[in-house]
N, CA, C and O atoms as a GROMACS GRO file, in nm:
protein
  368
    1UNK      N    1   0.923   0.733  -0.584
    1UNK     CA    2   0.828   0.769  -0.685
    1UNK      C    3   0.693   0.792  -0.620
    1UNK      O    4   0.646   0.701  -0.552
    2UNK      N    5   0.618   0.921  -0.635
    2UNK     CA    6   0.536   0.947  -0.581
    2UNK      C    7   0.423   0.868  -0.676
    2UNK      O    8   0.474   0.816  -0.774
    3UNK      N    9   0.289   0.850  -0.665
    3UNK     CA   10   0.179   0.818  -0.725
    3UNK      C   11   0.082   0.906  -0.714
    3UNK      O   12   0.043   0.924  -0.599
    4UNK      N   13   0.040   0.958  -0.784
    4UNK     CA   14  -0.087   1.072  -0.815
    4UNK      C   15  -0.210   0.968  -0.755
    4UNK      O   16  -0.235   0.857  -0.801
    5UNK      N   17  -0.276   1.030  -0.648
    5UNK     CA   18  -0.425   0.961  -0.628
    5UNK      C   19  -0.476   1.057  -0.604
    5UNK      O   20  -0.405   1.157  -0.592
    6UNK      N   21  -0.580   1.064  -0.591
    6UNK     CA   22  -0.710   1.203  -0.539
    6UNK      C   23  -0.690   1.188  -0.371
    6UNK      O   24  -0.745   1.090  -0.321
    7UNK      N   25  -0.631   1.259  -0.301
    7UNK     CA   26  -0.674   1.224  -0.160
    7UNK      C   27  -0.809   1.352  -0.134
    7UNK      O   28  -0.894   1.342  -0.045
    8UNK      N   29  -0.804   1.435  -0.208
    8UNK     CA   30  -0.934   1.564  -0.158
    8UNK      C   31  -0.862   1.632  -0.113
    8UNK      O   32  -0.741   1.618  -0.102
    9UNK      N   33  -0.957   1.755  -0.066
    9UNK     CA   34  -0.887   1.910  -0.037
    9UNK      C   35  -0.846   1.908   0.149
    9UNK      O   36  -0.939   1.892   0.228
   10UNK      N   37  -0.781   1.916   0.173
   10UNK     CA   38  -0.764   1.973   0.311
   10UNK      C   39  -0.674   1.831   0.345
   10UNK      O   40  -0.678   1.814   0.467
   11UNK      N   41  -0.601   1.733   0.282
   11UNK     CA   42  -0.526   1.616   0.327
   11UNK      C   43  -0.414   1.645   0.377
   11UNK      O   44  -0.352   1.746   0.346
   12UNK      N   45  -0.379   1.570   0.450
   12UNK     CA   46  -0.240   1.673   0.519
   12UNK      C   47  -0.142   1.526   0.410
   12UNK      O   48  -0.147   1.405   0.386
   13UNK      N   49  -0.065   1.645   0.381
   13UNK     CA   50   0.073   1.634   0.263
   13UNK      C   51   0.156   1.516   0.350
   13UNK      O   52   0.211   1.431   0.281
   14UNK      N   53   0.169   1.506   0.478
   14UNK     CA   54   0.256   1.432   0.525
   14UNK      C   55   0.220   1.334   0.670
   14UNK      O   56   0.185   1.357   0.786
   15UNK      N   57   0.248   1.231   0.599
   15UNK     CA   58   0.175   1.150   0.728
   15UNK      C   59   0.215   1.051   0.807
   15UNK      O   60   0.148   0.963   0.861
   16UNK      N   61   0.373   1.079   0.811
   16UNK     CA   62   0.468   0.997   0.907
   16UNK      C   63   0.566   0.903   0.837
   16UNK      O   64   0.513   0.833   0.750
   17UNK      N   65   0.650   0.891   0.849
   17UNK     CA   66   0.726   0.782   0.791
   17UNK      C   67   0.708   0.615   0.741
   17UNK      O   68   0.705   0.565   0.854
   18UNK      N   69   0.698   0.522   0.666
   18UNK     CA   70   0.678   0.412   0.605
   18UNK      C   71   0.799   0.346   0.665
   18UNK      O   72   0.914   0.360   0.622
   19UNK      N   73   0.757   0.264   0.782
   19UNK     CA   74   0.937   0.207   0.786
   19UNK      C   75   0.921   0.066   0.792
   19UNK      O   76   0.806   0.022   0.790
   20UNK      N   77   1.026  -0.020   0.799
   20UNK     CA   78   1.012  -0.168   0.743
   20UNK      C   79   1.001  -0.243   0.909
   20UNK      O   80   1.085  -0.248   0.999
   21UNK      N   81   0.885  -0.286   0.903
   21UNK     CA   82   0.839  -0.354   1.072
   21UNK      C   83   1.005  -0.439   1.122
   21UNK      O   84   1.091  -0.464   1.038
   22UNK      N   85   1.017  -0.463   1.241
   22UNK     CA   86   1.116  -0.562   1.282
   22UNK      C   87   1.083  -0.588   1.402
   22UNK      O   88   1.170  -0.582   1.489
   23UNK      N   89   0.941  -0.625   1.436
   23UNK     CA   90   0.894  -0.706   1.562
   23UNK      C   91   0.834  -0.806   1.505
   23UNK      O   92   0.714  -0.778   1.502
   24UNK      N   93   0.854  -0.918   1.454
   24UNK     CA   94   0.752  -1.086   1.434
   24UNK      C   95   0.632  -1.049   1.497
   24UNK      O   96   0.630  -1.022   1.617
   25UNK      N   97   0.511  -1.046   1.414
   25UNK     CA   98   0.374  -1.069   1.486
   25UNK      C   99   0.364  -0.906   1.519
   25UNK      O  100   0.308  -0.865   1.621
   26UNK      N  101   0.425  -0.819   1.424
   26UNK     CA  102   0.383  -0.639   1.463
   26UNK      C  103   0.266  -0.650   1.357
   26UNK      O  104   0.245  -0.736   1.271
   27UNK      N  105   0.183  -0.514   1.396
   27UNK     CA  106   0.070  -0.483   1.260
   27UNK      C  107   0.197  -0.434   1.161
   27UNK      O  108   0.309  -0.404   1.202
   28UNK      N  109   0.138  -0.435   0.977
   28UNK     CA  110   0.212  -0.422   0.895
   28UNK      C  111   0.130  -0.393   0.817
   28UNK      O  112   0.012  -0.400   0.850
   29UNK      N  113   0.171  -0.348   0.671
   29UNK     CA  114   0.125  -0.286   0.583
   29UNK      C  115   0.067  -0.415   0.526
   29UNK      O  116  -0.055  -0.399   0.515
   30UNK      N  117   0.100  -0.520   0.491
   30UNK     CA  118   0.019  -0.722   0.450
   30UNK      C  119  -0.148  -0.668   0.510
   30UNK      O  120  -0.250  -0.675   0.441
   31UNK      N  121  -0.142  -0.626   0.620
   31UNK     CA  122  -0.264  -0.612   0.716
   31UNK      C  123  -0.339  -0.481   0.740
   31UNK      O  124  -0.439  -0.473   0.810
   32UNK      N  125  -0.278  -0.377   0.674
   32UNK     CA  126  -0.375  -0.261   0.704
   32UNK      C  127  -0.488  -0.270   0.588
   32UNK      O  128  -0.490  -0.353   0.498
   33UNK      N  129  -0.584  -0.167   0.611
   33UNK     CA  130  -0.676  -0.118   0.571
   33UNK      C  131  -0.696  -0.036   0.468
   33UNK      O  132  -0.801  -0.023   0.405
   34UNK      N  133  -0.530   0.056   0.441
   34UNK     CA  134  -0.494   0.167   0.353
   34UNK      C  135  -0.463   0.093   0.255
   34UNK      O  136  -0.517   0.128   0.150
   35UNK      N  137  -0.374  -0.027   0.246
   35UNK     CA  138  -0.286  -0.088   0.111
   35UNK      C  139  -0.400  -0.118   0.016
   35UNK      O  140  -0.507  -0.140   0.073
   36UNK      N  141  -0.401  -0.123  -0.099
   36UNK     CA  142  -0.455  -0.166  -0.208
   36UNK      C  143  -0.399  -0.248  -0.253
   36UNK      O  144  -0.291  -0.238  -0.312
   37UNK      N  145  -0.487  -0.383  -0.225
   37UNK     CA  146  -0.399  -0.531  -0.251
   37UNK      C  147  -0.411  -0.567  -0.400
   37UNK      O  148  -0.319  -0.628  -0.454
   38UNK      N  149  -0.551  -0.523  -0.487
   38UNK     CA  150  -0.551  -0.533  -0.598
   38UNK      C  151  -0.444  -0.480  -0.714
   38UNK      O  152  -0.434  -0.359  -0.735
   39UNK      N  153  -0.344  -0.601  -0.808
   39UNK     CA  154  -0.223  -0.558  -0.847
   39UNK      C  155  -0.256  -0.477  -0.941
   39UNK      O  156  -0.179  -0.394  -0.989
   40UNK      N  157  -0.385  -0.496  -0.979
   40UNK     CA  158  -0.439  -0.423  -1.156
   40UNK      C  159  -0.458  -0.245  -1.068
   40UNK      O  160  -0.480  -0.148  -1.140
   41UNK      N  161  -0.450  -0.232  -0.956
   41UNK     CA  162  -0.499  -0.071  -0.922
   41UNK      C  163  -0.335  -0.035  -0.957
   41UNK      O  164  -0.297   0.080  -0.979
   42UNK      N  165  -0.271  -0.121  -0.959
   42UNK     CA  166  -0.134  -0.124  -0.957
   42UNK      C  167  -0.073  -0.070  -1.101
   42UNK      O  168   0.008   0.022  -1.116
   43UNK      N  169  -0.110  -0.120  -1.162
   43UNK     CA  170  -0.123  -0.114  -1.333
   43UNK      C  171  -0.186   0.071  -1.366
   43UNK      O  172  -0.131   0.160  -1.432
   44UNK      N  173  -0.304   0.070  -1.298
   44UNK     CA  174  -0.362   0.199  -1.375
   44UNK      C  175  -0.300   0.317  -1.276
   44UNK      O  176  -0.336   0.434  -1.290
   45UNK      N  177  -0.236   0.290  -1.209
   45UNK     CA  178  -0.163   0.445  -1.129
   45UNK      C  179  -0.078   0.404  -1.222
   45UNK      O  180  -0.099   0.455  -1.332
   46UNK      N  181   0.003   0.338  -1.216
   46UNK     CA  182   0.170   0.353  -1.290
   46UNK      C  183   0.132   0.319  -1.483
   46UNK      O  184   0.106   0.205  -1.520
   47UNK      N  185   0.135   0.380  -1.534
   47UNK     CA  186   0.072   0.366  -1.658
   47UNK      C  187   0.220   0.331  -1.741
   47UNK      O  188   0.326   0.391  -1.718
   48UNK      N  189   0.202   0.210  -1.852
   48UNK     CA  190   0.303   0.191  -1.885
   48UNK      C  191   0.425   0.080  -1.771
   48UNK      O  192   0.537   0.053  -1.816
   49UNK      N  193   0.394   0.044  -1.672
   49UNK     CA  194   0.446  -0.057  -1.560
   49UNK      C  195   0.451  -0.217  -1.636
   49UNK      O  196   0.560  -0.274  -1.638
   50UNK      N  197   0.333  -0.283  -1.695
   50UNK     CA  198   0.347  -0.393  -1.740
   50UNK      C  199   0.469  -0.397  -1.892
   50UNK      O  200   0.528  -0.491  -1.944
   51UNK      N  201   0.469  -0.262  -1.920
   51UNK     CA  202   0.517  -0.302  -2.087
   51UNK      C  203   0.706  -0.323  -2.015
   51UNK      O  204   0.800  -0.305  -2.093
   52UNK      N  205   0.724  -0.350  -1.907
   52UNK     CA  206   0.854  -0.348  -1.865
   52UNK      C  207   0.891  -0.502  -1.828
   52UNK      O  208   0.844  -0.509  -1.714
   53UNK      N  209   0.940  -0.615  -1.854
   53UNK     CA  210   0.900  -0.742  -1.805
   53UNK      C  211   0.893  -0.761  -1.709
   53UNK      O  212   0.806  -0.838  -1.670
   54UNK      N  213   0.977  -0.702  -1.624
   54UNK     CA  214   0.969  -0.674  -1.465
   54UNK      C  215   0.851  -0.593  -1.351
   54UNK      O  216   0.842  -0.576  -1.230
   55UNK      N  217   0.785  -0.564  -1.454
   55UNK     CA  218   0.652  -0.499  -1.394
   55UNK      C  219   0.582  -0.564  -1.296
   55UNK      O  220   0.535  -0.484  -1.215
   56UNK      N  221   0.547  -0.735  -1.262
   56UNK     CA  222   0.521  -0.779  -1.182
   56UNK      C  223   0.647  -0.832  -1.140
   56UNK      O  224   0.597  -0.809  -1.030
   57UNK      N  225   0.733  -0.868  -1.123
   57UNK     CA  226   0.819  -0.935  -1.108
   57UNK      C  227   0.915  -0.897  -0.986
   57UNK      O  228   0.866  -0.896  -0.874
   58UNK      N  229   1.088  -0.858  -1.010
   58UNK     CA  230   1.173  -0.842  -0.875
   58UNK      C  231   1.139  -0.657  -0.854
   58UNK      O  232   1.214  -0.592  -0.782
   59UNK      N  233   1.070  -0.618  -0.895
   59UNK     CA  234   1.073  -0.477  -0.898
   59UNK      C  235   0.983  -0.421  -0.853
   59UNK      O  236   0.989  -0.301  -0.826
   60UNK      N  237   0.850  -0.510  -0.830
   60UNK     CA  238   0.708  -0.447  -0.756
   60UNK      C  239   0.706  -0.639  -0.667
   60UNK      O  240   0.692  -0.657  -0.546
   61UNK      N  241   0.716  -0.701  -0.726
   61UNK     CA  242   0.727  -0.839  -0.602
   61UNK      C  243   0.617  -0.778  -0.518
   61UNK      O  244   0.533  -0.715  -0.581
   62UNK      N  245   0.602  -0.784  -0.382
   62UNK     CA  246   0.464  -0.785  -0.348
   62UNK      C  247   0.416  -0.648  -0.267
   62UNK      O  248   0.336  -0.630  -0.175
   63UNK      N  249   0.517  -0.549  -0.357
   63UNK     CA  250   0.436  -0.439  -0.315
   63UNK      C  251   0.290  -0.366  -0.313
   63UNK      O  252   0.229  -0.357  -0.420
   64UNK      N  253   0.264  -0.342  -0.259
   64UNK     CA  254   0.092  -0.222  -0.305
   64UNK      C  255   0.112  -0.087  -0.267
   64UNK      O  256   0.200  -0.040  -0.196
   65UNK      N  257  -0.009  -0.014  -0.343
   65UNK     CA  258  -0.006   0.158  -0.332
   65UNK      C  259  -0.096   0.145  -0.189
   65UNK      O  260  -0.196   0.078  -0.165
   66UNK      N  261  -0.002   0.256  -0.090
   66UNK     CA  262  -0.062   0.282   0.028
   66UNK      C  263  -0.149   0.406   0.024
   66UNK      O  264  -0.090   0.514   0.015
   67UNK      N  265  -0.318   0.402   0.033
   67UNK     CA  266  -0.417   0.510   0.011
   67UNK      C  267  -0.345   0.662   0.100
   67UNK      O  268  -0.348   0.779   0.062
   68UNK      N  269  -0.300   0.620   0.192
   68UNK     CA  270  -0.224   0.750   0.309
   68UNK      C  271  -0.143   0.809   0.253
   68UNK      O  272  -0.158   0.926   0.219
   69UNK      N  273  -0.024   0.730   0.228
   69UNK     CA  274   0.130   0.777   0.211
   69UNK      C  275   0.168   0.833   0.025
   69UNK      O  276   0.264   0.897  -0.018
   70UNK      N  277   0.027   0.766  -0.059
   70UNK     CA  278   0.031   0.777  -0.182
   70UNK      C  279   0.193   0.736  -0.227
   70UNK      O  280   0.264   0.803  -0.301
   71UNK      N  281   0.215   0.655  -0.187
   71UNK     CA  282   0.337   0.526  -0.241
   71UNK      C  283   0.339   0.387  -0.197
   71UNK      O  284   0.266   0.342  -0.109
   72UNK      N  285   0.457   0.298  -0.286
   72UNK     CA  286   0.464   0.186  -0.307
   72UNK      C  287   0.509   0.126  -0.145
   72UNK      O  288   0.601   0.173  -0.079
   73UNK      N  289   0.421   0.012  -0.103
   73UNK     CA  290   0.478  -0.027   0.045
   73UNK      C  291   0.501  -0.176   0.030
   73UNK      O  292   0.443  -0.244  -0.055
   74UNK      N  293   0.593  -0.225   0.122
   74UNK     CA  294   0.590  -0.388   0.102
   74UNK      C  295   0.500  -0.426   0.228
   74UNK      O  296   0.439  -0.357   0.310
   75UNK      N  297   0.513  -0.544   0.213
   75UNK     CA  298   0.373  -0.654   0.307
   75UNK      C  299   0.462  -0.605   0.442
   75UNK      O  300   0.399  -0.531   0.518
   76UNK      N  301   0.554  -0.627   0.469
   76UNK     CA  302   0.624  -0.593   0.620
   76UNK      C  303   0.673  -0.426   0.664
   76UNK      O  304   0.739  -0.380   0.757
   77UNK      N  305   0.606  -0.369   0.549
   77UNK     CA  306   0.634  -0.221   0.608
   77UNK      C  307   0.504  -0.182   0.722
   77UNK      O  308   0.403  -0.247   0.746
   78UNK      N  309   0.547  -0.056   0.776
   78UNK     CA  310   0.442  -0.034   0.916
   78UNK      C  311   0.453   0.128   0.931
   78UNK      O  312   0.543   0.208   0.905
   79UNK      N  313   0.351   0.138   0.972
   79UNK     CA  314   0.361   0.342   1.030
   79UNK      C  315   0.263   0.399   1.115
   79UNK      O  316   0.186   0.310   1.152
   80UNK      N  317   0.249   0.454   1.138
   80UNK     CA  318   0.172   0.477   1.286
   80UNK      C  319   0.002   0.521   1.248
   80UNK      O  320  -0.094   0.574   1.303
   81UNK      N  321   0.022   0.488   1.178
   81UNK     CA  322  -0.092   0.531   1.091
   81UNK      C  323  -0.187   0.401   1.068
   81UNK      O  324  -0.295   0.420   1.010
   82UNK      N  325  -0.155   0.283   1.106
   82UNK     CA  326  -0.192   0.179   1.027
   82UNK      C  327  -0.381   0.122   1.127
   82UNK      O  328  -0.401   0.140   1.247
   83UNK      N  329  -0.438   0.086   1.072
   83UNK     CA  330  -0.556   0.046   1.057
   83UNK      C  331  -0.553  -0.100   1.035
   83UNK      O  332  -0.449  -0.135   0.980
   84UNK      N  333  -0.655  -0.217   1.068
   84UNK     CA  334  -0.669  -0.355   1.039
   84UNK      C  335  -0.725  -0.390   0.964
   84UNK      O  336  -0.832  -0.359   1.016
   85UNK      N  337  -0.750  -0.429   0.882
   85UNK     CA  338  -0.878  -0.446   0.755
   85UNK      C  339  -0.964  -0.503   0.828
   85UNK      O  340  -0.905  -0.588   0.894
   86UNK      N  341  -1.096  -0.503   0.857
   86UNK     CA  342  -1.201  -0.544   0.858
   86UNK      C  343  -1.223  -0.688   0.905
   86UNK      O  344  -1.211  -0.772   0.816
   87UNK      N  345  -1.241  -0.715   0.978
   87UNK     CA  346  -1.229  -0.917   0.974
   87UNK      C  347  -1.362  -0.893   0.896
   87UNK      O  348  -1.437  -0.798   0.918
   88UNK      N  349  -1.388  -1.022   0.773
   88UNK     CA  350  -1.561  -1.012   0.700
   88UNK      C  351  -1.636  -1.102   0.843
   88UNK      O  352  -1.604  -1.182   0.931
   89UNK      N  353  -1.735  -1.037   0.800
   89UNK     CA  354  -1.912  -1.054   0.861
   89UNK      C  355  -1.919  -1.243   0.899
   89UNK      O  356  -1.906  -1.341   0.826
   90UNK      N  357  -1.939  -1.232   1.006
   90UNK     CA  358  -1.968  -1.410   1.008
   90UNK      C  359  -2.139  -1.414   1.011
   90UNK      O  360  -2.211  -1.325   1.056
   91UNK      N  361  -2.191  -1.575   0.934
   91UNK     CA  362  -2.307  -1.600   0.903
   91UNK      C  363  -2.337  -1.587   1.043
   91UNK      O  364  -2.271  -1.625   1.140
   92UNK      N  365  -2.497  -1.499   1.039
   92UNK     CA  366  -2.565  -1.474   1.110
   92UNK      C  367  -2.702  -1.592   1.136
   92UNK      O  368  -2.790  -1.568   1.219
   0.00000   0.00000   0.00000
C-alpha cells in the first residue's frame, strides 16, 4: 500500500529497496531520520485506519511511514538510504 505524501517536484520515484536488517547492532529503520515515529501521522495518511480494531494493534504493531520510500516500515527494516536521527543538543 502506497501512502500519498508531498515529496515535491523532481523526487526520484524510486529509492532502493526496504529490506528487513539481519546483522544485530546494523543501522535500521527504529533509528533513521526518514521514519515518522509519531503514530497519529499514522492515523492522518491512512484515513479511516483506527475505525478497524486492529488499527494499532497486530496489523501496524510498530510500524511507521518512511518520508523516502512513502510506505509502511518496521523498527528492523534498513536501505541504503538510511540516515541517524540527530543525537539532541547536550547542555551547554
Amino acid at each position: 500500500m502506497k501512502i500519498s505524501m508531498d515529496r515535491g517536484a523532481g523526487a526520484a520515484p524510486y529509492l532502493g529497496a526496504v529490506e528487513r536488517s539481519s546483522a544485530a547492532g546494523a543501522p535500521c529503520c527504529a533509528e533513521c531520520r526518514h521514519r515518522v515515529s509519531d503514530r497519529e501521522v499514522l492515523e492522518q495518511r491512512i484515513p479511516g485506519l483506527v475505525t478497524f480494531s486492529s488499527g494499532f494493534g497486530a496489523s501496524v504493531a510498530d510500524s511507521r511511514l518512511c518520508r523516502l520510500h512513502d510506505q509502511l516500515v518496521s523498527p528492523g527494516d534498513v536501505c541504503a538510504r538510511f540516515e541517524p536521527v540527530a543525537p539532541p543538543l547536550g547542555s551547554r
